[in-house]
C-alpha positions as CSV (number, residue, x, y, z in Angstrom):
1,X,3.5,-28.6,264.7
2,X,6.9,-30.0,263.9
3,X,10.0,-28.9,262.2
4,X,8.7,-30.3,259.2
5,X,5.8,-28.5,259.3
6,X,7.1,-25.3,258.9
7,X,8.5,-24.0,255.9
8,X,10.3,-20.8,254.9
9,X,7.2,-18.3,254.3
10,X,5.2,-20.4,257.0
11,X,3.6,-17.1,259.3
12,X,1.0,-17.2,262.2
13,X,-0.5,-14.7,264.3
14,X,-1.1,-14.9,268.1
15,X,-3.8,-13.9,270.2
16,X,-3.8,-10.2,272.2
17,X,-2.2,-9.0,275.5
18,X,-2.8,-6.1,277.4
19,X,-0.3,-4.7,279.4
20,X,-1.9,-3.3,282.9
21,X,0.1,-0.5,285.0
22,X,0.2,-2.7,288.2
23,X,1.9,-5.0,285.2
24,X,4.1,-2.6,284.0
25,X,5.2,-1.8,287.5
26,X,5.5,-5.3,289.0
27,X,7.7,-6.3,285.9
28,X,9.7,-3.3,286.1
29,X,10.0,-3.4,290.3
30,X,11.7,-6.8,289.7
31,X,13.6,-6.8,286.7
32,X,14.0,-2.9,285.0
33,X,13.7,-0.4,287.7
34,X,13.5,3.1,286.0
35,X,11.3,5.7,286.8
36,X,9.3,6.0,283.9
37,X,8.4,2.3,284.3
38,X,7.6,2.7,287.9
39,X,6.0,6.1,288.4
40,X,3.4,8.1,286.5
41,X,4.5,11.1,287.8
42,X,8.1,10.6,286.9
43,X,7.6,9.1,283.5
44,X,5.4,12.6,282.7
45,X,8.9,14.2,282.5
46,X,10.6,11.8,280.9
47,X,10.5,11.7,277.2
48,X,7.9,9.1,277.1
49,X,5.4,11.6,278.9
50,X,3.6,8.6,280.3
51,X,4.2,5.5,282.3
52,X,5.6,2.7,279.8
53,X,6.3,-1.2,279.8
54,X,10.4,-1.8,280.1
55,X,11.2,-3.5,276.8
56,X,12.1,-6.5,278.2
57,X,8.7,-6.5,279.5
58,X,7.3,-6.0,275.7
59,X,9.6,-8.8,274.5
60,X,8.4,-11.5,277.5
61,X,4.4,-10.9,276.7
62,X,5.7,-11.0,273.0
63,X,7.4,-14.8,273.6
64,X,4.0,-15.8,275.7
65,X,2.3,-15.0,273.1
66,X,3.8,-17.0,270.3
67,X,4.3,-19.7,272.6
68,X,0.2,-19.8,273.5
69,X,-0.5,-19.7,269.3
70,X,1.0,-23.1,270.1
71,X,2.1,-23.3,266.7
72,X,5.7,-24.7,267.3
73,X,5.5,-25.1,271.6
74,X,4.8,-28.9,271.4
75,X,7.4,-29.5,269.5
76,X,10.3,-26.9,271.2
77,X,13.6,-28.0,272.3
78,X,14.4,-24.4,273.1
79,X,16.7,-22.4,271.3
80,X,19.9,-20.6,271.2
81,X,19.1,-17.1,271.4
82,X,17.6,-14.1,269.7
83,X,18.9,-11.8,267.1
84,X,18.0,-8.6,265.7
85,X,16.3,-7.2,268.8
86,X,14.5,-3.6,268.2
87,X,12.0,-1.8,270.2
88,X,10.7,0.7,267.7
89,X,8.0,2.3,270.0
90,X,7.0,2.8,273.7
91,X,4.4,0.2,274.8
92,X,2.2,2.6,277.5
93,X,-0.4,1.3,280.1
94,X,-3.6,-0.7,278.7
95,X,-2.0,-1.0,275.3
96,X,-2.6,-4.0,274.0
97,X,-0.5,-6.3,271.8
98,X,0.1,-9.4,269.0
99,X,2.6,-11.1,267.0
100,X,2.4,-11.7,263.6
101,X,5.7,-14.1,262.9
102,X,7.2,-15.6,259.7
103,X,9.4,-18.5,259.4
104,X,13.1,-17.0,257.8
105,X,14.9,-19.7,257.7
106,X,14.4,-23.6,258.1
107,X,17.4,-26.2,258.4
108,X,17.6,-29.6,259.2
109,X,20.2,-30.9,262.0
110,X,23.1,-32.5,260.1
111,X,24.2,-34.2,263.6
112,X,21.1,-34.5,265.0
113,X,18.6,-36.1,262.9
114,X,15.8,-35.9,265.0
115,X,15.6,-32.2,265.3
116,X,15.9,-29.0,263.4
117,X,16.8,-25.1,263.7
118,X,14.3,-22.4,262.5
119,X,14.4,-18.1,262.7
120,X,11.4,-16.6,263.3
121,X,11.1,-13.2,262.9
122,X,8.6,-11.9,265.1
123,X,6.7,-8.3,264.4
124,X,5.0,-7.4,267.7
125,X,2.0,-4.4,267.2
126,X,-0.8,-2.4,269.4
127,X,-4.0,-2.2,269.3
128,X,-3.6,0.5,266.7
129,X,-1.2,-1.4,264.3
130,X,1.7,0.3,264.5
131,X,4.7,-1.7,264.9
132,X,6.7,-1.4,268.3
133,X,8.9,-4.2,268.1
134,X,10.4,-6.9,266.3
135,X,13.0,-9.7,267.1
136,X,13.7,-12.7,265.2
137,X,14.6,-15.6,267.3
138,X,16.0,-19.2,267.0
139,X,14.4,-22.3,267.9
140,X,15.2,-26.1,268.0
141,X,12.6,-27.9,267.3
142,X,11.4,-31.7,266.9
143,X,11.1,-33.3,264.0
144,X,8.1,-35.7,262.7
145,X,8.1,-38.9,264.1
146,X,8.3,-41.7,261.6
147,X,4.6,-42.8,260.9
């Protein structure tokens, strides 16, 4: 899909991801080293009681995901960042998630004809529904080529 095919209102959902504790712990061994994303025994004391993905790691699987719907991939220029960033609950081992995302905006380039800027907000559940976090972030994307 193109800029042009998605309006203000426009939403999609994505597939599933489950997030596995060798995962959790890879992710968090690299990028966000903290106890209760590397050990269970740690993250029993902490307030999480259980081991849990680092946010970042929620937020990554969350981008994959919209990215795979492949609802606005083909036509991505990238984008120039993310705003409104909120993890609203812990993401803990085998929990699985989805997007459900809604177009907030839509503008066409004034200098750049062949391209336009959209928000997405993005609204990232588990398996149970309940909503753990949400983002809304920016992208460039291609316009419709001229038939």
């Amino acid at each position: 899909m193109y800029f042009d095919d998605l309006p203000v209102g426009y939403k999609f959902d994505t597939g599933a991801h489950q997030l596995s504790a060798d995962a959790i712990k890879a992710f968090a061994q690299e990028w966000d080293p903290q106890p209760f994303h590397l050990d269970e025994e740690a993250a029993k004391t902490s307030p999480y009681g259980a081991l849990i993905a680092s946010g970042f790691h929620t937020l990554l699987a969350a981008f994959r995901l919209t990215v795979e719907a492949d609802t606005w991939a083909e036509s991505s220029m990238g984008g120039p960042g993310i705003k409104e960033l909120l993890w609203l609950k812990p993401v803990y081992v085998d929990d699985t998630i989805r997007v459900s995302a809604e177009v907030m905006s839509a503008r066409a380039s004034q200098s750049k004809p062949d391209r336009g800027i959209v928000d997405i907000r993005n609204d990232v559940f588990n398996q149970s529904g309940e909503l753990v976090a949400q983002y809304q972030a920016t992208h460039i994307l291609r316009r419709r080529p001229p038939a």
